[in-house]
C-alpha positions as CSV (number, residue, x, y, z in Angstrom):
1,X,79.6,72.1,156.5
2,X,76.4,70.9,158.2
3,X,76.9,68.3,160.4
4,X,74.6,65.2,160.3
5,X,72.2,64.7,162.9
6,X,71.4,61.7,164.9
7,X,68.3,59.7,163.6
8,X,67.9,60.9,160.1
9,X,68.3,59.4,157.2
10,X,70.5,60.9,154.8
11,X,70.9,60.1,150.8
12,X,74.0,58.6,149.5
13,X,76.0,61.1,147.6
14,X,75.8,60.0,143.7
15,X,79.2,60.6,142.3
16,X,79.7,61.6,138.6
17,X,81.8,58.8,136.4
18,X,85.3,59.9,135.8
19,X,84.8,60.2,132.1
20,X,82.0,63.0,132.3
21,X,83.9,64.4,135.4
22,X,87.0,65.2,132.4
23,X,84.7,66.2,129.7
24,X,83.0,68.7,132.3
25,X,86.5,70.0,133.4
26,X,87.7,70.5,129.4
27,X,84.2,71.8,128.4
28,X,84.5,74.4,131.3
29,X,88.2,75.3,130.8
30,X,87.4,76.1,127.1
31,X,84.9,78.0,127.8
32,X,86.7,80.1,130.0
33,X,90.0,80.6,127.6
34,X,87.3,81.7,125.1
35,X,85.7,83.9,127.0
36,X,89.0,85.7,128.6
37,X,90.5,85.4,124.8
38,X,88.0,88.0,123.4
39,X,87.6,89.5,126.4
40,X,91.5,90.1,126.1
41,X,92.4,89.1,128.9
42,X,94.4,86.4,128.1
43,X,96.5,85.5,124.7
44,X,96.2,81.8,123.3
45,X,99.4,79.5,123.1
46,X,100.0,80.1,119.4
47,X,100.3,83.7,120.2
48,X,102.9,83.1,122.9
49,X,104.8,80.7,120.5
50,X,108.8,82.2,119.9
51,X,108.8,82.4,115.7
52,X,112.7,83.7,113.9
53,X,111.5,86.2,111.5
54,X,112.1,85.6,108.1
55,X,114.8,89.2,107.2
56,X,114.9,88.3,103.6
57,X,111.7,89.9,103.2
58,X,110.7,93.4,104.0
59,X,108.1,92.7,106.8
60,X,110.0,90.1,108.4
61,X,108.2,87.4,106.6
62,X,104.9,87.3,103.7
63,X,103.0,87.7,106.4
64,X,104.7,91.4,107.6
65,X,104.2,90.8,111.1
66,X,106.9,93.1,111.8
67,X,108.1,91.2,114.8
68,X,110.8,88.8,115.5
69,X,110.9,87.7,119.4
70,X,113.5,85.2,118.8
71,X,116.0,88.2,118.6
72,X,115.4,89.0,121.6
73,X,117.8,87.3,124.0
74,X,121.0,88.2,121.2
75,X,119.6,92.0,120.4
76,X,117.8,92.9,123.9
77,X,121.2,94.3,125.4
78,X,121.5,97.3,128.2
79,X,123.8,99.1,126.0
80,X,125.3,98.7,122.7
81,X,128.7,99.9,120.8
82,X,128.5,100.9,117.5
83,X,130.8,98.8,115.0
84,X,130.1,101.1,111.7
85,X,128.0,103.2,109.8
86,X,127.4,103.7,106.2
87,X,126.3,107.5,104.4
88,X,123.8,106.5,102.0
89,X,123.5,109.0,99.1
90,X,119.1,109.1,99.3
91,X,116.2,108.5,101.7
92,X,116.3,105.4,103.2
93,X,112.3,105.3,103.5
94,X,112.5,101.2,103.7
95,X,114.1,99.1,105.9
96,X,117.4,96.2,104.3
97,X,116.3,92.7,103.7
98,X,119.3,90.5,105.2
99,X,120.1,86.9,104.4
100,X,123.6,85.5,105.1
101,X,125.7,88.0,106.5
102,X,124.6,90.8,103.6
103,X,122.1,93.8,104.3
104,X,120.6,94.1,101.2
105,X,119.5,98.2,100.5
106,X,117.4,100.0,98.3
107,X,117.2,103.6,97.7
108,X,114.4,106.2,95.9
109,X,117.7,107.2,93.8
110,X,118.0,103.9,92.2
111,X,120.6,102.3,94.3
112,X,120.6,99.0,95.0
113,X,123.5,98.1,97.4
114,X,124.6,94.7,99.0
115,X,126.6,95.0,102.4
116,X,127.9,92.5,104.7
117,X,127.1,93.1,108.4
118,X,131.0,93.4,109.3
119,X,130.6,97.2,107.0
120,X,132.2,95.9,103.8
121,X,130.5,97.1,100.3
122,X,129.8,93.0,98.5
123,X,128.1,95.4,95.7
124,X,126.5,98.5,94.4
125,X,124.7,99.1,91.4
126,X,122.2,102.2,89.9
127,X,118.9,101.5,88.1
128,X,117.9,104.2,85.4
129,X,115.0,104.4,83.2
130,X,116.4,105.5,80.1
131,X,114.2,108.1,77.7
132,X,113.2,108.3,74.1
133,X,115.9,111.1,73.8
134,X,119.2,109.1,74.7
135,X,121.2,108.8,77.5
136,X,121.9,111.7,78.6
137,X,117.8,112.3,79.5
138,X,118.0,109.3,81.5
139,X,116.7,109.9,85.1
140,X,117.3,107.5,88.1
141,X,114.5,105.0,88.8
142,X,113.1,104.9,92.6
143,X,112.9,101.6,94.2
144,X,110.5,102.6,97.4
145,X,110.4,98.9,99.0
146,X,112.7,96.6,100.6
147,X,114.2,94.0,98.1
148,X,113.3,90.6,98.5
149,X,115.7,87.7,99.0
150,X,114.9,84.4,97.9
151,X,117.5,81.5,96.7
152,X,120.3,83.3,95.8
153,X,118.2,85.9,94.4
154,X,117.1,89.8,94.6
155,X,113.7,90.7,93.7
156,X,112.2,94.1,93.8
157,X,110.1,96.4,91.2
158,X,110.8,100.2,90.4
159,X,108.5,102.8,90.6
160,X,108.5,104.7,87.3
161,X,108.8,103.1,83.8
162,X,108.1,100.1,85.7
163,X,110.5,96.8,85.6
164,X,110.0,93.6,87.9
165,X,113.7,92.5,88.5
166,X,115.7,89.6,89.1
167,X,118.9,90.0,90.4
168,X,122.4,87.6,91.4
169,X,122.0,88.3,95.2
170,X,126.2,87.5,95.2
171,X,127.0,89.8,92.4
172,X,124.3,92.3,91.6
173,X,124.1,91.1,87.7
174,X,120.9,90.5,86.1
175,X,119.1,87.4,85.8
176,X,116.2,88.1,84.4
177,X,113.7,91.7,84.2
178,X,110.2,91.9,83.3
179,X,108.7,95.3,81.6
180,X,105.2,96.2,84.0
181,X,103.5,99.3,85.2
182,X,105.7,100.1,87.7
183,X,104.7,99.9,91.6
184,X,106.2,100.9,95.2
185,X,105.0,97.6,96.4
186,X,107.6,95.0,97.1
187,X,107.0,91.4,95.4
188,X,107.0,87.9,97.4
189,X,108.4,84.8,96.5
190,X,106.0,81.8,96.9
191,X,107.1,77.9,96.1
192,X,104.3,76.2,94.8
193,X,104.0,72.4,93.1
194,X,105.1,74.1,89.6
195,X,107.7,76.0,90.8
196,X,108.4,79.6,92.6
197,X,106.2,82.2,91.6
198,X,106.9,86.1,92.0
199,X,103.5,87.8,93.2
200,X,103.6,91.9,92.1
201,X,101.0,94.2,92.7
202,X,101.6,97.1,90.2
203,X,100.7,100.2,91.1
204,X,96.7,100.8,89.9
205,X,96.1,97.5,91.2
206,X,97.0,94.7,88.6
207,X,98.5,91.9,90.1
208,X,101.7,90.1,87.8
209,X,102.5,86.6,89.1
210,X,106.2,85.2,87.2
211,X,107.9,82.6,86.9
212,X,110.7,83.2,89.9
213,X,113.3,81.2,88.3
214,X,113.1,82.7,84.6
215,X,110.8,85.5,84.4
216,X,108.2,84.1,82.2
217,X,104.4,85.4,83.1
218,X,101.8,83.1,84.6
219,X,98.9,85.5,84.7
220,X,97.9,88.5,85.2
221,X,94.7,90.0,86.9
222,X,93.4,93.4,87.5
223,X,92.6,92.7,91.8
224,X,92.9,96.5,93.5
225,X,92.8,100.2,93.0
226,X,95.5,102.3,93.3
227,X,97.6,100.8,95.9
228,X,100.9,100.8,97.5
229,X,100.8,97.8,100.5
230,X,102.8,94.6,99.2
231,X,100.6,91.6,98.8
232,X,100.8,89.0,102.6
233,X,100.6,85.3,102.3
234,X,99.2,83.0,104.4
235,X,97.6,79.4,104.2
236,X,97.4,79.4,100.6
237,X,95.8,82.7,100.5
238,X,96.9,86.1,99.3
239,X,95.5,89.1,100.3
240,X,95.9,92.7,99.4
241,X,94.5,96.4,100.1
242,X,94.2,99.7,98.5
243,X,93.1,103.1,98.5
244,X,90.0,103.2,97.6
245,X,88.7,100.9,101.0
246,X,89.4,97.5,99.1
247,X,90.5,94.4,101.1
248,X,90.8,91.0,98.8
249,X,91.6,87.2,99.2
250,X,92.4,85.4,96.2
251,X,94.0,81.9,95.9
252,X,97.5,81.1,94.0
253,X,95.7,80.8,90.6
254,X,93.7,84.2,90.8
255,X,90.3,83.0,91.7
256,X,89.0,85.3,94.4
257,X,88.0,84.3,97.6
258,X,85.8,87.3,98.9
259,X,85.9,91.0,98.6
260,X,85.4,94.1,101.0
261,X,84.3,97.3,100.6
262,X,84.9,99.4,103.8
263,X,84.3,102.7,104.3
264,X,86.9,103.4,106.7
265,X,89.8,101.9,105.2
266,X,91.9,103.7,103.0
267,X,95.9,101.9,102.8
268,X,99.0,102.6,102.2
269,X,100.7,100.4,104.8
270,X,101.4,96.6,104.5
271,X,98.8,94.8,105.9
272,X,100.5,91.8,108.7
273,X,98.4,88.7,108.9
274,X,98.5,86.6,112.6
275,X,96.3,84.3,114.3
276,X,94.1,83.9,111.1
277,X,93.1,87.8,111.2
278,X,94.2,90.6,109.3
279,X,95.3,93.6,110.9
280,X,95.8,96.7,108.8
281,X,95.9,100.4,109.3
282,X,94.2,103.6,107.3
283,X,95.0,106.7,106.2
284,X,91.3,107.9,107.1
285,X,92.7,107.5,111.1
286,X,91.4,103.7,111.9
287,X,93.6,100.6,112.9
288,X,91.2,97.4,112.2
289,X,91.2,93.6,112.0
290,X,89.4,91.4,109.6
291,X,89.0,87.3,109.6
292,X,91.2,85.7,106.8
293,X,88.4,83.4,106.1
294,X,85.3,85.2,105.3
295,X,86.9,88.6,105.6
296,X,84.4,89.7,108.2
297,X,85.1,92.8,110.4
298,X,86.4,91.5,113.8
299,X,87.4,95.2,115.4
300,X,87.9,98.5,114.4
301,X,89.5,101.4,116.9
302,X,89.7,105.2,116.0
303,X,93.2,106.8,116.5
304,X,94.0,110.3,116.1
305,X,95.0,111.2,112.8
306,X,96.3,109.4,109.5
307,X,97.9,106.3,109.8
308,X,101.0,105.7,107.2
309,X,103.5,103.3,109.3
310,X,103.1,99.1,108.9
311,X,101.5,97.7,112.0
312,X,103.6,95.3,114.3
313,X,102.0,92.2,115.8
314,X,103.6,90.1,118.1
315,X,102.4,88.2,121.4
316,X,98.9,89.1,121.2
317,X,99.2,93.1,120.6
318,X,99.0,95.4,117.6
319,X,101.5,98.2,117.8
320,X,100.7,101.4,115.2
321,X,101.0,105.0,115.4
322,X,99.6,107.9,114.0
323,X,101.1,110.9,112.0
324,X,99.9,113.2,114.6
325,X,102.8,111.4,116.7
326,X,100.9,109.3,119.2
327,X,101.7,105.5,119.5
328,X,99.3,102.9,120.2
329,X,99.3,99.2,121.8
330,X,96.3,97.6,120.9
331,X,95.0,94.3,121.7
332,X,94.9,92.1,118.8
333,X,91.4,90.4,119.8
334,X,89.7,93.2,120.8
335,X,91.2,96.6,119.1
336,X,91.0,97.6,123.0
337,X,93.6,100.2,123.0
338,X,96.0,99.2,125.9
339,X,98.6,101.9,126.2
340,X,99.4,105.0,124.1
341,X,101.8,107.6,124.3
342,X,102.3,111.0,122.4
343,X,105.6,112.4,120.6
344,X,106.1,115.6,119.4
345,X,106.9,114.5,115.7
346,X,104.8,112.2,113.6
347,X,106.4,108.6,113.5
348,X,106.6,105.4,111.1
349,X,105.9,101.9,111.4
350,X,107.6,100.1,114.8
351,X,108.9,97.2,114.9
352,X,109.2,94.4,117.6
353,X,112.5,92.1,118.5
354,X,112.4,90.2,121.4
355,X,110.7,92.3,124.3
356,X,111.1,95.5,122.8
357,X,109.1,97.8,120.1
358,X,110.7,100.1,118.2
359,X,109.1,103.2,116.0
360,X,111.3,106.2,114.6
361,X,110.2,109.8,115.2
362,X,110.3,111.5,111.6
363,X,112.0,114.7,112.0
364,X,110.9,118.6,110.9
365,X,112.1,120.3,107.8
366,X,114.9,117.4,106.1
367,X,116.2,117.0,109.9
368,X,116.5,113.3,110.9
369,X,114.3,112.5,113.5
370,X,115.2,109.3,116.7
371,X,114.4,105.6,117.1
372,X,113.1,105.1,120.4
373,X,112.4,101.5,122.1
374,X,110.5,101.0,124.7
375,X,109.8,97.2,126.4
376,X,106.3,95.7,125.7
377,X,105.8,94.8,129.2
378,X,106.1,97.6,131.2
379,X,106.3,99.9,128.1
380,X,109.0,102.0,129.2
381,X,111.5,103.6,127.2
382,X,114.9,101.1,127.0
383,X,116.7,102.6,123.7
384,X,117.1,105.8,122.3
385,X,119.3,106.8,118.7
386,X,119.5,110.4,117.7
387,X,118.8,109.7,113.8
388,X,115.5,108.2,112.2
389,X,112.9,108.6,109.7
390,X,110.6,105.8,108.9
391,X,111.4,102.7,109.6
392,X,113.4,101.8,113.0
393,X,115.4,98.9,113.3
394,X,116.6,95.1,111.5
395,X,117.8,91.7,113.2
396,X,120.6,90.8,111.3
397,X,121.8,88.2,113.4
398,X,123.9,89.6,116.3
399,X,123.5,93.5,114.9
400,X,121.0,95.7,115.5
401,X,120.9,97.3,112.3
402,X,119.2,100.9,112.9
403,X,117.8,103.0,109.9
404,X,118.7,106.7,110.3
405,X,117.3,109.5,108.0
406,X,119.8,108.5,105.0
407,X,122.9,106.2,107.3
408,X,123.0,103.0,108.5
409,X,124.2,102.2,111.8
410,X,125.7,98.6,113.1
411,X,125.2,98.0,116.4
412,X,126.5,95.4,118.5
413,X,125.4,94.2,122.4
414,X,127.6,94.9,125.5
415,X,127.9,91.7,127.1
């Protein structure tokens, strides 16, 4: 401070009006959450925001984030005591859906089975595609997707001979089936002004969109390539992915909203939409993040080999891995790669509950590999299982459901 001296005249400070001072102050502020946003150094209130995943669907929600942080104060124990486990006769490649009390499972040997979270068997039924020979040449129809659950209802498609079905969610009988090419991408359920819809990708890329309540066809468009990622929802948008480096947005009725062709993305995983962004992962060894609006590329980061698991998001990151067994924290503005570690077997997609992400190590040789957690903060390890495959873990209200190699396990928090 320099201190005024005697006999000179000094101007009166001018003050600035109250109204520009605020302006200024919120003009400045802005500009400096913007800038430490993409710089990633800070994540915006909607990513901090506490969301309940939505179980009934296979990505914890048509938007497959992957993530559930409301779990986290029931499932985020010290230690857990396991309550029961169930011997599933297949792979278990894709996580339950649950909804009310019931897991529901299905298998790549045509099982479909609905199980309560206490252990007890609700149902169990086989899906077979039968041959132009008769019975007896009738082979067992895979179902590589996690159901859907919607009203009451069971949706899913099967692989081979393709069928889109409807099931009784309490009973297992048939409501309604539609005859279609067959996919390993799970349908969604979307309410609309005319009714619920059922949105199918088949498996070279047609898209089916039904009637939810009796099966009757609305349309049907040829969108993608090959593909095997479900179809995400989001603001009135769908969007899908294949193999051939195709990402598309296309509205409720089919009309498309814009197209990519990128050279670096090749997809089998779900593709999770957050924060109006895609994020999605390829099998050509890329994790990358496009804007829902105009589909323009926001990041793109190299990882070390092929990339088959989901990605996670939740609170600002992107969580992937590659088959080469490393496992990546990314930042979700920037694709800046924030933490990785490397396992000695290749892993599948993690999954976050609460303030912990999970992945499964896949195993050598038919062996069943571990689910490991680890907490997103300081990113050490906080949970270890001795059986996994593909995918880790499911809320199902105060069980940790984990997904071994071919068993389910039950676990419940020591308080």
């Amino acid at each position: 401070m320099i201190p005024l001296q005697e006999g000179v005249d000094v101007e009166p400070v001018r003050r600035i009006p109250s109204v520009m001072l605020a302006l200024l102050r919120i003009g400045l502020a802005a500009m400096a959450s913007l800038a430490a946003t993409w710089a990633g150094a800070a994540v915006p209130a909607a990513a901090r925001t506490c969301e309940a995943a939505d179980w009934t669907v296979g990505g914890a929600g048509v938007e497959h984030p992957r993530a559930d942080c409301a779990a986290g104060p029931v499932l985020n124990a010290g230690s857990y005591r396991e309550v029961w486990r169930r011997d599933y006769d297949g792979l278990l490649e894709f996580p339950p859906s649950y909804a009310g009390g019931v897991l529901y499972t299905a298998m790549d040997n045509g099982w479909v089975t609905a199980q309560r979270t206490t252990g007890s068997v609700v149902w169990s039924r086989r899906f077979t595609t039968p041959w132009p020979h008769g019975p007896r040449d009738a082979h067992y129809n895979a179902i590589v997707h996690t159901p859907t659950y919607w009203n009451g209802r069971l949706y899913f498609q099967t692989k081979n001979m393709g069928r889109i079905w409807c099931l009784d969610a309490a009973t297992g009988k048939t409501i309604w089936k539609f005859v279609n090419m067959g996919g390993e991408a799970a349908p969604i359920v979307i309410p609309t002004r005319r009714g619920p819809r059922v949105y199918a990708v088949e498996r070279e890329g047609r898209v089916v969109v039904l009637d939810a309540l009796t099966g009757e066809p609305i349309w049907a468009k040829q969108m993608l390539g090959h593909t095997t990622s479900a179809l995400a929802y989001s603001d009135r948008r769908l969007f899908g992915a294949d193999y051939d480096g195709n990402v598309i947005a296309f509205k409720r009725n089919g009309n498309v909203v814009w197209r990519r062709h990128l050279s670096f993305s090749s997809s089998y995983a779900n593709m999770a939409v957050r924060y109006g962004r895609l994020y999605a992962v390829s099998r050509l060894g890329w994790a990358f993040s496009l804007g829902t609006g105009a589909g323009r590329v926001r990041w793109k980061t190299r990882t070390t080999g092929i990339t088959y698991g989901h990605p996670a998001v939740a609170d600002g990151h992107v969580y992937t891995e590659s088959i080469d067994g490393t496992f990546w924290k990314l930042s979700a503005w920037t694709g800046k790669v924030e933490w990785a570690t490397h396992h000695t077997r290749a892993i599948g997609g993690p999954v976050v509950l609460g303030r912990r992400v999970y992945f499964s190590e896949m195993g050598r040789r038919g062996r069943p590999g571990r689910v490991i957690g680890y907490n997103v903060g300081t990113m050490r390890q906080v949970f270890w299982w001795p059986d996994g495959k593909y995918s880790p873990v499911v809320a199902a209200g105060r069980t940790l459901v984990v997904v071994g190699l071919r068993k389910l396990y039950a676990l419940r928090p020591v308080l």
